[in-house]
Each structure stands twice: as structure tokens, then as C-alpha cells.
PDB file of N, CA, C and O in Angstrom:
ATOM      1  N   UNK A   1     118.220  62.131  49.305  1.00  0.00           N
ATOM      2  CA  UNK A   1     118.314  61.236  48.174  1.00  0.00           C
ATOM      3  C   UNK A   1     118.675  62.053  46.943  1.00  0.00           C
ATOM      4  O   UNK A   1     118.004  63.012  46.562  1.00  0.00           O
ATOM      5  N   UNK A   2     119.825  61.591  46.319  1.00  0.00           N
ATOM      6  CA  UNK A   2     119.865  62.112  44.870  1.00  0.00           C
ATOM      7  C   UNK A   2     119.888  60.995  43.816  1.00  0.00           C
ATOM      8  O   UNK A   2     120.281  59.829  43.849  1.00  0.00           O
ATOM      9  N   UNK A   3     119.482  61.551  43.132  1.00  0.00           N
ATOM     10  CA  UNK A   3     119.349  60.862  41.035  1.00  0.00           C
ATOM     11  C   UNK A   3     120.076  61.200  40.538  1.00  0.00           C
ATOM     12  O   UNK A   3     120.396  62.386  40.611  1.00  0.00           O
ATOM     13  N   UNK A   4     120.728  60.299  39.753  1.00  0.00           N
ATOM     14  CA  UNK A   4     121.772  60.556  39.027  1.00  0.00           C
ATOM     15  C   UNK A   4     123.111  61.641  39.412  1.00  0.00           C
ATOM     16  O   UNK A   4     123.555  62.548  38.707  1.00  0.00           O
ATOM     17  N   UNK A   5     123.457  61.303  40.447  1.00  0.00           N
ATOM     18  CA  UNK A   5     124.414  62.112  41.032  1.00  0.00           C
ATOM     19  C   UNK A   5     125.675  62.075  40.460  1.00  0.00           C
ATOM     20  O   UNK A   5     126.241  60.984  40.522  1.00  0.00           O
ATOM     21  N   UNK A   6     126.385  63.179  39.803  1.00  0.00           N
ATOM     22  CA  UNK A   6     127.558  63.272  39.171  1.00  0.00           C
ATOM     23  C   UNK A   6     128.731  62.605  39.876  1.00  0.00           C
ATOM     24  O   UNK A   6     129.368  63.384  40.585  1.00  0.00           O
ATOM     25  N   UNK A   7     128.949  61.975  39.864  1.00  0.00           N
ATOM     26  CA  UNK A   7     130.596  61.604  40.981  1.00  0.00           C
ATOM     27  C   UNK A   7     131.681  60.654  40.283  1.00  0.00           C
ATOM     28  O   UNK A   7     131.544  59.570  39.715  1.00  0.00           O
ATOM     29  N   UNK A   8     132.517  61.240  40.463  1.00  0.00           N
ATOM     30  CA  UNK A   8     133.611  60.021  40.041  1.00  0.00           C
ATOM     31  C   UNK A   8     133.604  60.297  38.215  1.00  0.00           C
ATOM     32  O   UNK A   8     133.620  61.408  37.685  1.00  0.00           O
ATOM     33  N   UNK A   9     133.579  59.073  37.557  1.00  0.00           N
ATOM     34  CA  UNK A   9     133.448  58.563  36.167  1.00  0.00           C
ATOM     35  C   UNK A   9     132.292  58.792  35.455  1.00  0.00           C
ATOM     36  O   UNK A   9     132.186  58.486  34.267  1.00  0.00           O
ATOM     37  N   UNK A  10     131.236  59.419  36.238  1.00  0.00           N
ATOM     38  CA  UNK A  10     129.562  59.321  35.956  1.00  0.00           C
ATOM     39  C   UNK A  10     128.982  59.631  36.268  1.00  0.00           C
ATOM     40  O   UNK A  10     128.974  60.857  36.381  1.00  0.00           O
ATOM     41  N   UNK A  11     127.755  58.763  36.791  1.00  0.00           N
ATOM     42  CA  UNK A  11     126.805  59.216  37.647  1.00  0.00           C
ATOM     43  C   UNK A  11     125.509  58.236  38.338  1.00  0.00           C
ATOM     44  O   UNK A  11     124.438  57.907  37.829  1.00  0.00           O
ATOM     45  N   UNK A  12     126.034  57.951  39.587  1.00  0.00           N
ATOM     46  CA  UNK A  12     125.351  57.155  40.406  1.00  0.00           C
ATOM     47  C   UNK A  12     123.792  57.111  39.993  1.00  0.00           C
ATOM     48  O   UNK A  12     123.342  58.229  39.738  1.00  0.00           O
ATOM     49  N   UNK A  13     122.777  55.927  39.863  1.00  0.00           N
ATOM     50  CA  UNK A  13     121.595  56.045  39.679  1.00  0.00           C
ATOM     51  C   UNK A  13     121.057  56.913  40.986  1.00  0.00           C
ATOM     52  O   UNK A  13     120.559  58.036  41.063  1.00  0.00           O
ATOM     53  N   UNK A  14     121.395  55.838  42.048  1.00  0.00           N
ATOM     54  CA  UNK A  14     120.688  56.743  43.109  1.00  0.00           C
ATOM     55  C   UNK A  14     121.796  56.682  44.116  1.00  0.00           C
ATOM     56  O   UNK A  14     122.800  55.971  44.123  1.00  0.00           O
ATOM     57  N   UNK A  15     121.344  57.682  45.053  1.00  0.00           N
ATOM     58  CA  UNK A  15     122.641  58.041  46.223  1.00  0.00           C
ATOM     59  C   UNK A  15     121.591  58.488  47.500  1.00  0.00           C
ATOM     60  O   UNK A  15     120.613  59.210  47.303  1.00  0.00           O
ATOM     61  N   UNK A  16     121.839  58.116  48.410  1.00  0.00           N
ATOM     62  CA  UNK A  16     121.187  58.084  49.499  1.00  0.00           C
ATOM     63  C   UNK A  16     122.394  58.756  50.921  1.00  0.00           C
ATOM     64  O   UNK A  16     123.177  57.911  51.355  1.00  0.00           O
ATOM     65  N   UNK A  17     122.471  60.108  51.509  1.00  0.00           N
ATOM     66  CA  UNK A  17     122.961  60.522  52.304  1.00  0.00           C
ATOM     67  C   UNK A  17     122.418  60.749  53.418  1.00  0.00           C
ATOM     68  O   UNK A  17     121.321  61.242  53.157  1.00  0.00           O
ATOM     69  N   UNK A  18     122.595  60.649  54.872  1.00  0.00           N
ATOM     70  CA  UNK A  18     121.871  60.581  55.876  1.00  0.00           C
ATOM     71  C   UNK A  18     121.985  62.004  56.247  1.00  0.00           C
ATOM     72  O   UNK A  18     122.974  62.685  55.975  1.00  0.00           O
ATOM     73  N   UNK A  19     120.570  62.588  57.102  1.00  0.00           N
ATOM     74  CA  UNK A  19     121.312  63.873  57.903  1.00  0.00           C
ATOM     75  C   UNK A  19     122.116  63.683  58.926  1.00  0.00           C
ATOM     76  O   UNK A  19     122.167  62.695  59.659  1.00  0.00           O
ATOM     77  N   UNK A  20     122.976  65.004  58.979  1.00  0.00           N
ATOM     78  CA  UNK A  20     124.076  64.822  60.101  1.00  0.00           C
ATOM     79  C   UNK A  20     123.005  64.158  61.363  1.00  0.00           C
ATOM     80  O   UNK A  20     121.807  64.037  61.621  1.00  0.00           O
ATOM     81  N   UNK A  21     124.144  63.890  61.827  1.00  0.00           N
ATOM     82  CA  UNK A  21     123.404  63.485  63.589  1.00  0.00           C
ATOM     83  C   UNK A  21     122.299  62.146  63.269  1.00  0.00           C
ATOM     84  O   UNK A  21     121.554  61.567  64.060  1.00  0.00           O
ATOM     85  N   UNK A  22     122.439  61.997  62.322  1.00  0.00           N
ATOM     86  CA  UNK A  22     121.665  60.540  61.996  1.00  0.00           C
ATOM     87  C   UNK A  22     122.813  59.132  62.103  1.00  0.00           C
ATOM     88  O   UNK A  22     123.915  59.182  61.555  1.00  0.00           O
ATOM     89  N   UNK A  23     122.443  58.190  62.719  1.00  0.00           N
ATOM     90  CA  UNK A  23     123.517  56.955  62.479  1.00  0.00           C
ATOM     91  C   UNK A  23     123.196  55.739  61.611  1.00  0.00           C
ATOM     92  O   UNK A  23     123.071  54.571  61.980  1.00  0.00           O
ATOM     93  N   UNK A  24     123.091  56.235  60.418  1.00  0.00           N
ATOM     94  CA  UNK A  24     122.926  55.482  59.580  1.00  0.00           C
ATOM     95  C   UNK A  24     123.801  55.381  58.306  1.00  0.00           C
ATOM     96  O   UNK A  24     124.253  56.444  57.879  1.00  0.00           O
ATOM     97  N   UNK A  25     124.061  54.380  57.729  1.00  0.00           N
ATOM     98  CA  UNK A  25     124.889  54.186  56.309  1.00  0.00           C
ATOM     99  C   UNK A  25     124.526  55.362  55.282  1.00  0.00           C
ATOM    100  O   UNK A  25     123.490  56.008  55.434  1.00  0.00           O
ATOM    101  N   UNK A  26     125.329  55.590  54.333  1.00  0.00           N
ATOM    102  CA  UNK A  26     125.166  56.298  53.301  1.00  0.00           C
ATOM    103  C   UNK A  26     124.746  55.074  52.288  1.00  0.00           C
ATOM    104  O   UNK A  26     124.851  53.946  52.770  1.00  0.00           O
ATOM    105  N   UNK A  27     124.312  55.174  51.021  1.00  0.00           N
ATOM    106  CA  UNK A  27     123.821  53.956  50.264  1.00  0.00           C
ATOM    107  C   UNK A  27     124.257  54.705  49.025  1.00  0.00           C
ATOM    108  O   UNK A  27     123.890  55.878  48.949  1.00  0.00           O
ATOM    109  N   UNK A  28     125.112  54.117  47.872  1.00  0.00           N
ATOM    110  CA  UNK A  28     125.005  54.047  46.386  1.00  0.00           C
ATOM    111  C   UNK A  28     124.932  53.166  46.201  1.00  0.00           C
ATOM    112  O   UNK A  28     125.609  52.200  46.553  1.00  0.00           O
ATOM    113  N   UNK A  29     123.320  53.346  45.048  1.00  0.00           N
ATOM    114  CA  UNK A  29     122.871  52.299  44.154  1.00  0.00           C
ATOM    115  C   UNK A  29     122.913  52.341  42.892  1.00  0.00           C
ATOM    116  O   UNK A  29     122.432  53.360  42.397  1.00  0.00           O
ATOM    117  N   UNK A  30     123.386  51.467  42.097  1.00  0.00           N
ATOM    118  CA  UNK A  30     123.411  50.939  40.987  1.00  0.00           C
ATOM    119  C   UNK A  30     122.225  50.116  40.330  1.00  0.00           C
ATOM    120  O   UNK A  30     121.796  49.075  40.829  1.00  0.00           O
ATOM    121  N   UNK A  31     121.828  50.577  39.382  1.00  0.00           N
ATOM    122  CA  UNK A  31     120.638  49.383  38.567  1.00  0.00           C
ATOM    123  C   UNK A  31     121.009  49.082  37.198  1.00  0.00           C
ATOM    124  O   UNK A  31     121.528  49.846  36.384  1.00  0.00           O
ATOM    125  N   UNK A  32     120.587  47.541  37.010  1.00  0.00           N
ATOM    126  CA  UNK A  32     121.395  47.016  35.856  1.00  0.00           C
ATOM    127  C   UNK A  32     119.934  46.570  35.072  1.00  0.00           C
ATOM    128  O   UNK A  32     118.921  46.392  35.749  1.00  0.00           O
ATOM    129  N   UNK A  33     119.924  46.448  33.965  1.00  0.00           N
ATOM    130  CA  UNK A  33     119.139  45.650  33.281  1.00  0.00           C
ATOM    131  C   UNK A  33     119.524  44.382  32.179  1.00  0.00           C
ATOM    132  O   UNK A  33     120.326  44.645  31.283  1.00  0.00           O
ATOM    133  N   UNK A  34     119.210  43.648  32.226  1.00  0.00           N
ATOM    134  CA  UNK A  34     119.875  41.908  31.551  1.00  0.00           C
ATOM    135  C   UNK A  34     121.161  42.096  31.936  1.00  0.00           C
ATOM    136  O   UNK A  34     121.991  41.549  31.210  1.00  0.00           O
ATOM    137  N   UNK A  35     121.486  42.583  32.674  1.00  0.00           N
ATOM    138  CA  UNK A  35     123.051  42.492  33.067  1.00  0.00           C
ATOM    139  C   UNK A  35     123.062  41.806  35.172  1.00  0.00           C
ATOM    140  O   UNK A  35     122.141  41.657  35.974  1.00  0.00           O
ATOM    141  N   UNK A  36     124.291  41.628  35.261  1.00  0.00           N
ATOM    142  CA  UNK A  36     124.465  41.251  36.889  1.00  0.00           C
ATOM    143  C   UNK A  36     124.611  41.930  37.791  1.00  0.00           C
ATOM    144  O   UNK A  36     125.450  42.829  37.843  1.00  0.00           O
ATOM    145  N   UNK A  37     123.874  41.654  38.617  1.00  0.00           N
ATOM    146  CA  UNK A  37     124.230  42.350  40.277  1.00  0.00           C
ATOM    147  C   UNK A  37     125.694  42.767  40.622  1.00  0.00           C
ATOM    148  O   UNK A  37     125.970  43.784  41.259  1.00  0.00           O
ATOM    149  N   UNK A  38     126.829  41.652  40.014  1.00  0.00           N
ATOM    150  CA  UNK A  38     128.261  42.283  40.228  1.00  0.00           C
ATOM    151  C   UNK A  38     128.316  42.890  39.097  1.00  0.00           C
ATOM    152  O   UNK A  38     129.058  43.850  39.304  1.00  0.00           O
ATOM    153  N   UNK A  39     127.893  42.915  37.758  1.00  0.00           N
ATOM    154  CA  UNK A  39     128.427  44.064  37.225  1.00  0.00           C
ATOM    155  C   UNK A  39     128.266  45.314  37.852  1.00  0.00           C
ATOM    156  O   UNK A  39     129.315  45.953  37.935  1.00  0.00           O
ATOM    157  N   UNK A  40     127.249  45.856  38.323  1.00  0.00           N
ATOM    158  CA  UNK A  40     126.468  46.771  38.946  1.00  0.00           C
ATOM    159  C   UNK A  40     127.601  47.405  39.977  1.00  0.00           C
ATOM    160  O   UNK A  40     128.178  48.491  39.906  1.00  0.00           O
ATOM    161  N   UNK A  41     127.708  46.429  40.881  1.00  0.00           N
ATOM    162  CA  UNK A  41     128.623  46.700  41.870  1.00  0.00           C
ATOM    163  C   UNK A  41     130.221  46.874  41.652  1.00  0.00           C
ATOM    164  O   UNK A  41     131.032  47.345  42.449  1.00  0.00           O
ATOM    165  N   UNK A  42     130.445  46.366  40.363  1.00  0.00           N
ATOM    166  CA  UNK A  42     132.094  46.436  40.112  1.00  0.00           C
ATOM    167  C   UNK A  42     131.712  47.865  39.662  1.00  0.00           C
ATOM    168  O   UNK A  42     132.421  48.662  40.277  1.00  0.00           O
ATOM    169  N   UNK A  43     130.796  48.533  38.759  1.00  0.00           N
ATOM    170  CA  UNK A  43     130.754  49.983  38.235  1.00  0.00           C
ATOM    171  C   UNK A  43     130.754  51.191  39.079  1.00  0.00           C
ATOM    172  O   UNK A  43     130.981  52.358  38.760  1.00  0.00           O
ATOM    173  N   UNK A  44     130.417  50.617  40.352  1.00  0.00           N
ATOM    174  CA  UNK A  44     129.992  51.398  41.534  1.00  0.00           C
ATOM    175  C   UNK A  44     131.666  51.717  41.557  1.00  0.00           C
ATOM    176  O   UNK A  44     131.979  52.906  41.615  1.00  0.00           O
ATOM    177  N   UNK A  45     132.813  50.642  41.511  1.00  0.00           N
ATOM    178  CA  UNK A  45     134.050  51.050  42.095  1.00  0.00           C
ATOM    179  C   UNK A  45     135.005  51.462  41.301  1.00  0.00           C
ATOM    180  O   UNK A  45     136.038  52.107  41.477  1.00  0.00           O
ATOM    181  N   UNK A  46     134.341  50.847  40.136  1.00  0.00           N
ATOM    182  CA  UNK A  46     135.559  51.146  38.904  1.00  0.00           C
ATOM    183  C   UNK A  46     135.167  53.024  38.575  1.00  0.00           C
ATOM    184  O   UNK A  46     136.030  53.873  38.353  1.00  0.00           O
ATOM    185  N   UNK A  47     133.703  53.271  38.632  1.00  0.00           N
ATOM    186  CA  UNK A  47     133.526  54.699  38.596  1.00  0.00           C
ATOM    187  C   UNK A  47     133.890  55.558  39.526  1.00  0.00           C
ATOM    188  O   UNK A  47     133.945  56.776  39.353  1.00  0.00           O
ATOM    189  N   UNK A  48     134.228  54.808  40.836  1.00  0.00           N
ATOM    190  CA  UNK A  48     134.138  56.032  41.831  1.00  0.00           C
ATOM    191  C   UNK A  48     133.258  56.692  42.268  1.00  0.00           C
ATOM    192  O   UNK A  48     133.329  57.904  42.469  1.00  0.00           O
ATOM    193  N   UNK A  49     132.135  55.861  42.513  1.00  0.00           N
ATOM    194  CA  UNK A  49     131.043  56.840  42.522  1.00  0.00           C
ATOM    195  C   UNK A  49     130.829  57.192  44.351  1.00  0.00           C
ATOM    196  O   UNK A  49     129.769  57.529  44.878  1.00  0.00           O
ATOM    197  N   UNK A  50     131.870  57.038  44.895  1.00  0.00           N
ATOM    198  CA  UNK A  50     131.720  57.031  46.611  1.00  0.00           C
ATOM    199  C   UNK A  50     132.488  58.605  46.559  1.00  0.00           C
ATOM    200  O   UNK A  50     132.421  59.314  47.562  1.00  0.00           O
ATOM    201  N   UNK A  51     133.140  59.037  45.449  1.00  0.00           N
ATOM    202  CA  UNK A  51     133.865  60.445  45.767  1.00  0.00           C
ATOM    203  C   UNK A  51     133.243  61.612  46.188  1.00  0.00           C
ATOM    204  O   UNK A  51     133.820  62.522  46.783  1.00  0.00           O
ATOM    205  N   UNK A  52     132.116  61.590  45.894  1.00  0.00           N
ATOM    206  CA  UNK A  52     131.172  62.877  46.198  1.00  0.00           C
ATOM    207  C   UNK A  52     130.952  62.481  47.897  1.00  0.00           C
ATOM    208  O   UNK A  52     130.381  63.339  48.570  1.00  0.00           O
ATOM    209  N   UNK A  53     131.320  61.420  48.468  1.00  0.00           N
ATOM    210  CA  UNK A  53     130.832  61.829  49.820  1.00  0.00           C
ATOM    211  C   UNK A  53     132.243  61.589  50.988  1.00  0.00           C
ATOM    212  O   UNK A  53     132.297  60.984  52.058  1.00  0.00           O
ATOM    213  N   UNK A  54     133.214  62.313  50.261  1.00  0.00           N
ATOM    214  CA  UNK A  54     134.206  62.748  51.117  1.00  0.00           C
ATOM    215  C   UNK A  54     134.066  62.988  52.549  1.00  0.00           C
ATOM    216  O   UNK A  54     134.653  62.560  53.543  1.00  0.00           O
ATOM    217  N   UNK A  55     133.005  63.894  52.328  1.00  0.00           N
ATOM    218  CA  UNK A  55     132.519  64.619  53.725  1.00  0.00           C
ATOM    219  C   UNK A  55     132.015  63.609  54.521  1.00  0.00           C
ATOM    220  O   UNK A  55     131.818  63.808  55.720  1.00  0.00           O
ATOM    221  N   UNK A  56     131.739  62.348  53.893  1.00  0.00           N
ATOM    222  CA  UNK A  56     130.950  61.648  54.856  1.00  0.00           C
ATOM    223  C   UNK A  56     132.012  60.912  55.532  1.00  0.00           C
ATOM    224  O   UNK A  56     132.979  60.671  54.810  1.00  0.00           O
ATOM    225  N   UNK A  57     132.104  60.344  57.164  1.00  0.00           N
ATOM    226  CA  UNK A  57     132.558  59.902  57.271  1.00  0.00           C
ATOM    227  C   UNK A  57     132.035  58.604  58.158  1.00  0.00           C
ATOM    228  O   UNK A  57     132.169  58.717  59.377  1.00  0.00           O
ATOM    229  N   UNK A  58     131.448  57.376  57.646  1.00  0.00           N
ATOM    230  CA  UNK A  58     131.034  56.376  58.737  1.00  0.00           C
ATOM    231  C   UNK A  58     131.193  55.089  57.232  1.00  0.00           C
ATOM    232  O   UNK A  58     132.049  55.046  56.348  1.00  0.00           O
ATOM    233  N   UNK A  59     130.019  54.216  57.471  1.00  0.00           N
ATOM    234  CA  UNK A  59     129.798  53.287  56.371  1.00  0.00           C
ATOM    235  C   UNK A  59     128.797  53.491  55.014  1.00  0.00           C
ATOM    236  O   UNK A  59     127.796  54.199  54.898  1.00  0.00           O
ATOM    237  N   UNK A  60     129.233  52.897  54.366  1.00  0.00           N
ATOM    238  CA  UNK A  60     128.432  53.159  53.201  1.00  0.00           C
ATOM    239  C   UNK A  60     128.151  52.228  52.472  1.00  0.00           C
ATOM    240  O   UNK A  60     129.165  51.820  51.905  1.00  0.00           O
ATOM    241  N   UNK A  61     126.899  51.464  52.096  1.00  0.00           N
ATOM    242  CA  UNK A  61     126.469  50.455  51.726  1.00  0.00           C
ATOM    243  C   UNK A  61     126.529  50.948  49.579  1.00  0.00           C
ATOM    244  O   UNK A  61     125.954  51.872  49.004  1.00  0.00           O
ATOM    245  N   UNK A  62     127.229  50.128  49.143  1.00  0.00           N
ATOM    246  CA  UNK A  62     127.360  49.707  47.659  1.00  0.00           C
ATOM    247  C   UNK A  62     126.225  48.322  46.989  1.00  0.00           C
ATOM    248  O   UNK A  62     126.517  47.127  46.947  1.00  0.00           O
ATOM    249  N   UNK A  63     125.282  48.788  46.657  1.00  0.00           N
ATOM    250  CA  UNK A  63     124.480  48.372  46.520  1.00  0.00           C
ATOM    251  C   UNK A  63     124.106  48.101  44.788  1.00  0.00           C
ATOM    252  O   UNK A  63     123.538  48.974  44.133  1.00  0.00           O
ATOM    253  N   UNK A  64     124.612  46.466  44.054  1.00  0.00           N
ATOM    254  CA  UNK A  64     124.307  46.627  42.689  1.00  0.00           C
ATOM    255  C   UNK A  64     123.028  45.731  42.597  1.00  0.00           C
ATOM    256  O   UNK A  64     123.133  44.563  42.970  1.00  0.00           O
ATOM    257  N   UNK A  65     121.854  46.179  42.139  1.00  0.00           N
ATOM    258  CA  UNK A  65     120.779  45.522  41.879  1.00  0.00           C
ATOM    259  C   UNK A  65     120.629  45.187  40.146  1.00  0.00           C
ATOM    260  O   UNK A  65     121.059  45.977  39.305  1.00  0.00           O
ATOM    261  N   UNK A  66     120.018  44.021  39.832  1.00  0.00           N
ATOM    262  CA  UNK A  66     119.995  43.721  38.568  1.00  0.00           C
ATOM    263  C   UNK A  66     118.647  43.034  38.518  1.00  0.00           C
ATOM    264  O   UNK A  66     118.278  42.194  39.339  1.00  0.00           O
ATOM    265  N   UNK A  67     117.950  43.461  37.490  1.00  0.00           N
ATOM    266  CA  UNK A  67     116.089  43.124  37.140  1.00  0.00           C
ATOM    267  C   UNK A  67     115.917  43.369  35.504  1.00  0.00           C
ATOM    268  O   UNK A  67     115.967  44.356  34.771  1.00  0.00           O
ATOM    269  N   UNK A  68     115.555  41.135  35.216  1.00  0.00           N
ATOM    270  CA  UNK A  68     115.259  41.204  33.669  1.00  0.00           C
ATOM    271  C   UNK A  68     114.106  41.323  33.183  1.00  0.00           C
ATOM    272  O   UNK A  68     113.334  41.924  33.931  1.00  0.00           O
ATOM    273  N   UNK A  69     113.392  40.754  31.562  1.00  0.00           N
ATOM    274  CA  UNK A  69     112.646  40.908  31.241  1.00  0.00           C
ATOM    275  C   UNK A  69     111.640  39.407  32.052  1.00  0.00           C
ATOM    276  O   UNK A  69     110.422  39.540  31.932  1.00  0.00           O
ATOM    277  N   UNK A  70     112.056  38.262  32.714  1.00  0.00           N
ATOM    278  CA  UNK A  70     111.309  37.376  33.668  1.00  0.00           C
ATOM    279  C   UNK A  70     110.677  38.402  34.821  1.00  0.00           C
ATOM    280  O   UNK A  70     109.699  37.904  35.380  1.00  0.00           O
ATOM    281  N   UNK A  71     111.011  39.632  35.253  1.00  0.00           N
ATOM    282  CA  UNK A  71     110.755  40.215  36.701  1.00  0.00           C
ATOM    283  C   UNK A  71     111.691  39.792  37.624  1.00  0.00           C
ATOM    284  O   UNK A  71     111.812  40.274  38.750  1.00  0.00           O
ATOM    285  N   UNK A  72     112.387  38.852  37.137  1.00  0.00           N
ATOM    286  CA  UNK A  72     113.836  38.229  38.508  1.00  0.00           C
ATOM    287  C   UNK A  72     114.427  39.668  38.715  1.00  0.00           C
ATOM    288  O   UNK A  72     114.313  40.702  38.057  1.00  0.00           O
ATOM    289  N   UNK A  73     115.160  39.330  39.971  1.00  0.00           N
ATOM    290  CA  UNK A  73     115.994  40.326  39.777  1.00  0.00           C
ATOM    291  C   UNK A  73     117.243  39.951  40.824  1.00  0.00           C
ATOM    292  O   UNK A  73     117.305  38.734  40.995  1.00  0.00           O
ATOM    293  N   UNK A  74     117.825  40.384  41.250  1.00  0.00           N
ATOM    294  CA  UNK A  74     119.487  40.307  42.217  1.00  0.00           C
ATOM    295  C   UNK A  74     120.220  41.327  42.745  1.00  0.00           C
ATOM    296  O   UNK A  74     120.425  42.318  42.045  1.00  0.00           O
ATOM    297  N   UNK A  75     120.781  41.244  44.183  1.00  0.00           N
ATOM    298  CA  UNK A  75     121.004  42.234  44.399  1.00  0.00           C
ATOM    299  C   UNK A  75     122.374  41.846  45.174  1.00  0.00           C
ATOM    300  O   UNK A  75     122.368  40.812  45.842  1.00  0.00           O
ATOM    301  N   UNK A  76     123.411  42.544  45.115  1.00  0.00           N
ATOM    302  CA  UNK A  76     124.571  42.435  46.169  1.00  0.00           C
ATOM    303  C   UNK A  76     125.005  43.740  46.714  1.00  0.00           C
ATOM    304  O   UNK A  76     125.438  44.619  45.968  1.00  0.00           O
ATOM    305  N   UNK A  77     124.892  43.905  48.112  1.00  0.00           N
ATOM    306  CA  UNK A  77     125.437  44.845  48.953  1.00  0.00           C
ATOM    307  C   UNK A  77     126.840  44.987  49.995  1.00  0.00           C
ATOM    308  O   UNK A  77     126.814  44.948  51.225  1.00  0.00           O
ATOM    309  N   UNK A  78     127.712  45.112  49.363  1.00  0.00           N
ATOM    310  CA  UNK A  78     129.112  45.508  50.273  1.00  0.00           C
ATOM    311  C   UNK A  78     128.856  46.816  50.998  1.00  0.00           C
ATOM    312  O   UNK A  78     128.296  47.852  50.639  1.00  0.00           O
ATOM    313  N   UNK A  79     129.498  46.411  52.245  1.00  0.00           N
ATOM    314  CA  UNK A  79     129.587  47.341  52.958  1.00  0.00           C
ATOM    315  C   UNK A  79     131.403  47.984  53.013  1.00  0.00           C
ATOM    316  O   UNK A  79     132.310  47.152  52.983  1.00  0.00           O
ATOM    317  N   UNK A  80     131.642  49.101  53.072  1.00  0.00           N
ATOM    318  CA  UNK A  80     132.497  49.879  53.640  1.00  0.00           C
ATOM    319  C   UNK A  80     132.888  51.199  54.280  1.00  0.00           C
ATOM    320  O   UNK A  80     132.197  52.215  54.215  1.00  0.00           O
ATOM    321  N   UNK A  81     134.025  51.099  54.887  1.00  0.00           N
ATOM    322  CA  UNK A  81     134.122  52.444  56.270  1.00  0.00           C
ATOM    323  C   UNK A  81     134.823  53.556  55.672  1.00  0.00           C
ATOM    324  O   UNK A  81     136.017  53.429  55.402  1.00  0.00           O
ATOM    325  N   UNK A  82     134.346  54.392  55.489  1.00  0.00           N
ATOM    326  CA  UNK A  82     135.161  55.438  55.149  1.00  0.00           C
ATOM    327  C   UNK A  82     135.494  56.444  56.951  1.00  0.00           C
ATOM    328  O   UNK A  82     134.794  56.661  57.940  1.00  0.00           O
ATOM    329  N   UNK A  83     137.183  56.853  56.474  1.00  0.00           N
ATOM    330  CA  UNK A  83     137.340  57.533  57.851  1.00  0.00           C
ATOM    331  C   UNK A  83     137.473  58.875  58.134  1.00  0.00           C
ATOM    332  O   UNK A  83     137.590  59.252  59.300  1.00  0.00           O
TER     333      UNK A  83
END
């Protein structure tokens, strides 16, 4: 797991990489506050924040979560394959 991981335009809140030999998704997450779940997720692409895992090669879950001052909150997860 990394925080604030430099990549792309910025820097991912959180980034989640599997160990090798593991079969599981890679995960960048985004967190928004009074803002939307797709904003979250459009920043994920407009930043680039999937560049730091070149090396990876399987799926990777894009994950924008959004939580206001009610406690609501929202979340949208795209998936894609990197090859």
C-alpha cells in the first residue's frame, strides 16, 4: 500500500499493489470531499495516476469514493486490463 503516491499529474491518495505471484487487482483510490464519486474517478484518468504501475501487468480497479458533511458517501469502481 502506498499514500500519496507520486504518478502521473500528482498524486494518488492511496495505491494498493499486489505481491508478485498474487492474483489479485492492483487498486487506485481517489477520495473526494463535497465533491462526486465521478469526479474522483475522472481525476484518477485525467491525472494518470495508473503510470507508476507499468510494471504491473493484469487488472486494476479505479476506485473514486466521495464522503460529505451528512456521513453519505459514494463510490464508483471501473475496472481495467493493462497488458
Amino acid at each position: 500500500m502506498f499514500r500519496e503516491l507520486p504518478s502521473g499529474k500528482g498524486y494518488a491518495d492511496l495505491t494498493f499493489i499486489p505481491r508478485r505471484g498474487v492474483d489479485s487487482p492492483a487498486m487506485v483510490i481517489e477520495l473526494k470531499y463535497n465533491k462526486t464519486a465521478e469526479s474522483a474517478l475522472q481525476q484518477i484518468k485525467e491525472k494518470n495516476y495508473t503510470e507508476k504501475l507499468t510494471a504491473f501487468s493484469g487488472e486494476i480497479l479505479l476506485v473514486g469514493i466521495s464522503y460529505d458533511e451528512s456521513k453519505g458517501h459514494s463510490c464508483i469502481i471501473e475496472k481495467i486490463t493493462k497488458a
